[in-house]
C-alpha positions in Angstrom: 29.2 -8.4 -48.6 28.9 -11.4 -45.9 30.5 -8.6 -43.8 27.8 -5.7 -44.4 24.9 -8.5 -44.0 26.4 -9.6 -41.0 26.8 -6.5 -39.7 23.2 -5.3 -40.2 21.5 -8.3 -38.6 23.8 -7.3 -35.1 21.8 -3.5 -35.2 19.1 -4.8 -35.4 19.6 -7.9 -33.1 20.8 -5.4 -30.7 17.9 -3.2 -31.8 15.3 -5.6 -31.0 17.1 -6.5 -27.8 17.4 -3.2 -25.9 13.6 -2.8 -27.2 12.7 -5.3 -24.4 14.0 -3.3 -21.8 12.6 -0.7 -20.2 13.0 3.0 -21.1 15.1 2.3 -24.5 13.3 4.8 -26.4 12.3 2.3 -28.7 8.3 2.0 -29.0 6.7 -1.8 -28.5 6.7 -1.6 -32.8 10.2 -1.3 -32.6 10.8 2.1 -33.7 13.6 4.1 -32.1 11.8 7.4 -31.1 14.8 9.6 -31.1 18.8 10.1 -32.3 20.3 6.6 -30.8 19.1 3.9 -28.5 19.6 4.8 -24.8 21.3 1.8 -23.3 22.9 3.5 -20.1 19.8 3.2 -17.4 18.2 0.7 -18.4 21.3 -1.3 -18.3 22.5 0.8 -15.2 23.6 -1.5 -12.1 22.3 0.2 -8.5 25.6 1.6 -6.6 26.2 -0.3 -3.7 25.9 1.7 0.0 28.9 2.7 1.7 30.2 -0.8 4.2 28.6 0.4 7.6 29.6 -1.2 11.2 27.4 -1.0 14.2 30.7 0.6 16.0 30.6 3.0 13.4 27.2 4.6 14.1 27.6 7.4 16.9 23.9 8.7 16.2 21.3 8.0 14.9 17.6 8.9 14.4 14.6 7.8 12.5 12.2 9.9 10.5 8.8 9.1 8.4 8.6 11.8 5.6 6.0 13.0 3.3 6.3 13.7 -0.4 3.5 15.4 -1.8 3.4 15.0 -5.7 1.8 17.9 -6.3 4.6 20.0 -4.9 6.4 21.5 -8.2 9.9 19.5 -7.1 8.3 16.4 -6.9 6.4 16.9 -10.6 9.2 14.0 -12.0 7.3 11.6 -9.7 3.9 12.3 -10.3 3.6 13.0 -14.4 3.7 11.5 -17.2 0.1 10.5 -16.4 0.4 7.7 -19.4 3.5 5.4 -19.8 5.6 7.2 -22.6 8.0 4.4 -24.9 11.1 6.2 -22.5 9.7 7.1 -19.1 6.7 6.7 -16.9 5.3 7.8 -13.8 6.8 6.1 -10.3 3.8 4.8 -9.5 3.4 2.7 -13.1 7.1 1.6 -12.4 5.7 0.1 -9.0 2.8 -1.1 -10.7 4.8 -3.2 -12.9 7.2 -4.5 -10.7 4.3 -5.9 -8.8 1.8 -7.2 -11.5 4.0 -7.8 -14.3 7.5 -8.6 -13.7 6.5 -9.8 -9.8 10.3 -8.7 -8.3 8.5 -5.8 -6.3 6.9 -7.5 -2.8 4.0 -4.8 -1.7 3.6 -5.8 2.8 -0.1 -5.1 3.8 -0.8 -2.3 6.2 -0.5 -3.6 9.7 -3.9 -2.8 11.8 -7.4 -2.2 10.5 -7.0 1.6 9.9 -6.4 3.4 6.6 -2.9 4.6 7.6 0.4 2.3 8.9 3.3 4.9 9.4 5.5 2.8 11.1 6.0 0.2 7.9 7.2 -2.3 9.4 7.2 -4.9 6.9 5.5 -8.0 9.0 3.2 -8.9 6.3 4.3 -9.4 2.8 2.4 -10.7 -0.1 3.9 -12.8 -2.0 2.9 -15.9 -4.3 5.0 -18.7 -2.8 6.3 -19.8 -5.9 2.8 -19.9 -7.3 2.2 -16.5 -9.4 -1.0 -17.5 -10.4 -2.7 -19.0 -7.1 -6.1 -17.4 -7.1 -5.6 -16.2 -3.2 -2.6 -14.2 -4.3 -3.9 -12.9 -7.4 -7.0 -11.2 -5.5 -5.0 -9.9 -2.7 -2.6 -8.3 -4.7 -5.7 -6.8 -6.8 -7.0 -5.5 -3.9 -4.0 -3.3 -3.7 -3.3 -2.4 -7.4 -7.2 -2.0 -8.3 -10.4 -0.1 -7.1 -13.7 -1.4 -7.0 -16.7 0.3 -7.0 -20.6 -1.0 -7.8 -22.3 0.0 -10.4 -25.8 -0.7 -12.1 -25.5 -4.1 -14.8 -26.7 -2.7 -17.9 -28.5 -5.4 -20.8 -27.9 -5.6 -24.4 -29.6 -2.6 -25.2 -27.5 -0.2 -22.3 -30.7 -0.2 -20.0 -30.6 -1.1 -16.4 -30.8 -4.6 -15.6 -33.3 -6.1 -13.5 -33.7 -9.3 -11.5 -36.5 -11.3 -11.0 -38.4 -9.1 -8.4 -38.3 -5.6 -10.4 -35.2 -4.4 -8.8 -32.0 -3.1 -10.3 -29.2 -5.3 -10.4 -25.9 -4.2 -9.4 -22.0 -5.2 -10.1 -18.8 -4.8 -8.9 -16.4 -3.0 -11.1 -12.9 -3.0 -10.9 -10.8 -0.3 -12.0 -6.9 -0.1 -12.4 -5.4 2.6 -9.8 -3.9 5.4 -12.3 -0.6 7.9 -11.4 -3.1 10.6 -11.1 -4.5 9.2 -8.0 -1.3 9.1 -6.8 -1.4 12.3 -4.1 1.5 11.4 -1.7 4.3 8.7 -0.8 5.6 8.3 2.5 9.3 7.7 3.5 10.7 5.8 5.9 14.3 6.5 6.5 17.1 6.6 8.9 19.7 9.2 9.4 23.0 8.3 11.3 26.5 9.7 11.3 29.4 7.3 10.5 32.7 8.2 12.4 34.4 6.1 10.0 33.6 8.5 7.3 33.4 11.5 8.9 29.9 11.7 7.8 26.0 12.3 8.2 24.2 10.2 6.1 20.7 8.8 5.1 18.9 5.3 3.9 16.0 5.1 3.0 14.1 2.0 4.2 10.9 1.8 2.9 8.2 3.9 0.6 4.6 3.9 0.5 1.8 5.3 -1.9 -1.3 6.9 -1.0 -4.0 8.0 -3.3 -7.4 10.2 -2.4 -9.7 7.7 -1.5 -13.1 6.6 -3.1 -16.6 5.4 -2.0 -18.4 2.4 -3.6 -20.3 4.0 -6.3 -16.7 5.6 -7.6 -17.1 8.5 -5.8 -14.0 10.8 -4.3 -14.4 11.0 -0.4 -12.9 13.6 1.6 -9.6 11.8 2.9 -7.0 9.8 1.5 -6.1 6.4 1.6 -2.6 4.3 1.8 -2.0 1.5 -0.4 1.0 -1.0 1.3 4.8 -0.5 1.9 7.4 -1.8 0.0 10.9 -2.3 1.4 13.4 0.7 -0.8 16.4 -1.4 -1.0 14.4 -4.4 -3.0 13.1 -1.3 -4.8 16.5 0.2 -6.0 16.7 -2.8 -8.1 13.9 -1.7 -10.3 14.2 2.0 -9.7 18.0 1.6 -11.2 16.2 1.1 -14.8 13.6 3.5 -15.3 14.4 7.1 -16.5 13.5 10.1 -14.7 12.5 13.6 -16.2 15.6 16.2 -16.2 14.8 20.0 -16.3 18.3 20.8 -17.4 19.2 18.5 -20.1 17.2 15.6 -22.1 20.6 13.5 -23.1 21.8 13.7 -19.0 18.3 11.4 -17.7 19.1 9.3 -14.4 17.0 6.7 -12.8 14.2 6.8 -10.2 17.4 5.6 -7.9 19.6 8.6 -8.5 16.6 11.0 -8.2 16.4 9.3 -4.1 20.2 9.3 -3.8 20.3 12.6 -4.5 17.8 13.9 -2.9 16.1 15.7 -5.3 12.5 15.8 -4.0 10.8 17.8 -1.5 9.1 16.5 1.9 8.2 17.3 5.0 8.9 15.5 8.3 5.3 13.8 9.6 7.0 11.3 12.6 10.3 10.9 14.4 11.2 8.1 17.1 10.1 9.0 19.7 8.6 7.2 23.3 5.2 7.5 22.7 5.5 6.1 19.0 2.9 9.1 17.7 2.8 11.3 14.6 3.4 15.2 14.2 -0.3 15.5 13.7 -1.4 14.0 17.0 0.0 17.1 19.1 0.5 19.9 16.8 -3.2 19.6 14.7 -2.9 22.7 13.1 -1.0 23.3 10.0 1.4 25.6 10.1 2.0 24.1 14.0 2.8 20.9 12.5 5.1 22.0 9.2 7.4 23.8 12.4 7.3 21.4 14.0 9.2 19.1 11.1 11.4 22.3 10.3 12.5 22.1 14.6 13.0 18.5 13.9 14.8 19.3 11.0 17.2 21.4 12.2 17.6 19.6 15.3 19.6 16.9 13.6 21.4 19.2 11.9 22.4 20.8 15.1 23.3 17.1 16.5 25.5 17.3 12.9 27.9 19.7 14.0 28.3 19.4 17.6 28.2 15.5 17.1 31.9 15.4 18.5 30.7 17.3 22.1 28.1 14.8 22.4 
């Protein structure tokens, strides 16, 4: 009997525990919303990179990508709009990592524009020690949230006004949702390791970009990136966070296989080059610029094969 009891009360100790972690399946009442508790992501430890040497690397080249979530491929990204009890969208995974859990560290765009391709990580945000200084807390809302004014309203839902007659306005501030999410861009470097015989990838940094708004909540025409945040540091999270499979609901994998494996769609919007500019700046058209990323494309596929005439 002692046995049966003590039995029990490990379930649903374990129960309670793997409730607390992220993607379980078991709801925040502590029902399991399904046939077992899924321990295997969000438990799963991120597989380390193969060890690479300098010497090793023969070529190498670096490439900013963009993933457009509304591209059917990249649907596992972009949906489910709301947080489900075993999966959410990427952008609520980065949202949490920020915000909640504070292991994610978002680096401000460098320059006064709306776009920083380069991402080169020279100003990160982070709360010295202090999560709740009132400095940090604001300028890490000012990534995560939206503001936009809008007219006070009194007690009985009319306009507010202020002493001369005039309506008063306020600033509202409104969470950033994954529908806003339009693109991310990628940040990556491909090389070829001799000591593997080898063309590989890394992926150094990824950045989210929504459309962007006015002041009174309006959509403008345009969009509007949000920070960078350096991918390795984000493997960590990614690792325990299910992502949707077409194939087969019992064989989920992490955020982190979906980028190991490549299974997202993109096209190429900057390489190294010497005059450090984008695609769009000398192919403006379209179709100019998507073959233009297909030549680059297949240029370091070319390098690939005749790597050991170079």
């Amino acid at each position: 009997m002692k046995t049966k009891i003590l039995g029990i009360a490990m379930m649903m100790t374990a129960g309670f525990a793997f409730g607390q972690l992220p993607s379980t399946g078991v709801s925040p009442s502590n029902v399991l919303d399904g046939l077992y508790v899924q321990q295997h992501i969000p438990t799963k430890k991120v597989v380390s990179y193969a060890p690479l040497r300098e010497a090793d690397v023969m070529w190498s080249k670096r490439v900013w990508r963009t993933i457009d979530v509304q591209q059917k491929l990249n649907f596992p990204l972009f949906y489910p709009r709301e947080p489900l009890t075993d999966r959410m969208a990427l952008w609520d995974i980065i949202k949490y990592g920020i915000e909640e859990e504070g292991s994610l560290t978002p680096y401000e765009l460098n320059g006064d524009g709306k776009f920083d391709f380069d991402g080169e990580f020279l100003y990160p945000l982070t709360s010295n020690g202090n999560p709740n200084d009132t400095a940090y807390i604001t300028s890490r809302d000012n990534l995560l949230y939206s503001t936009s004014t809008v007219i006070k309203l009194d007690e009985n839902g009319e306009p507010a006004l202020d002493n001369d007659g005039f309506e008063e306005y306020i600033t509202d501030k409104n969470a950033i949702t994954a529908d806003q999410i339009v693109k991310y861009y990628v940040k990556e470097d491909w090389f070829f390791d001799k000591q593997r015989s080898v063309m590989d990838v890394r992926i150094i940094g990824i950045s989210p970009v929504i459309k962007e708004y006015d002041e009174n909540g309006e959509m403008k025409e345009g969009e509007k990136q949000l920070f960078w945040l350096y991918f390795p540091e984000c493997r960590y999270v990614f690792q325990n966070y299910f992502v949707y499979n077409r194939k087969n609901d019992a064989q989920r994998m992490s955020f982190d296989d979906l980028f190991w494996k490549r299974m997202f769609t993109s096209f190429i919007h900057k390489e190294s080059n010497v005059y450090d500019r984008e695609i769009g700046r000398y192919e403006n058209y379209g179709v100019k610029a998507l073959l233009e990323s297909e030549r680059i494309k297949n240029e370091m596929l070319i390098i690939e094969h005749d790597l050991w005439h170079l």
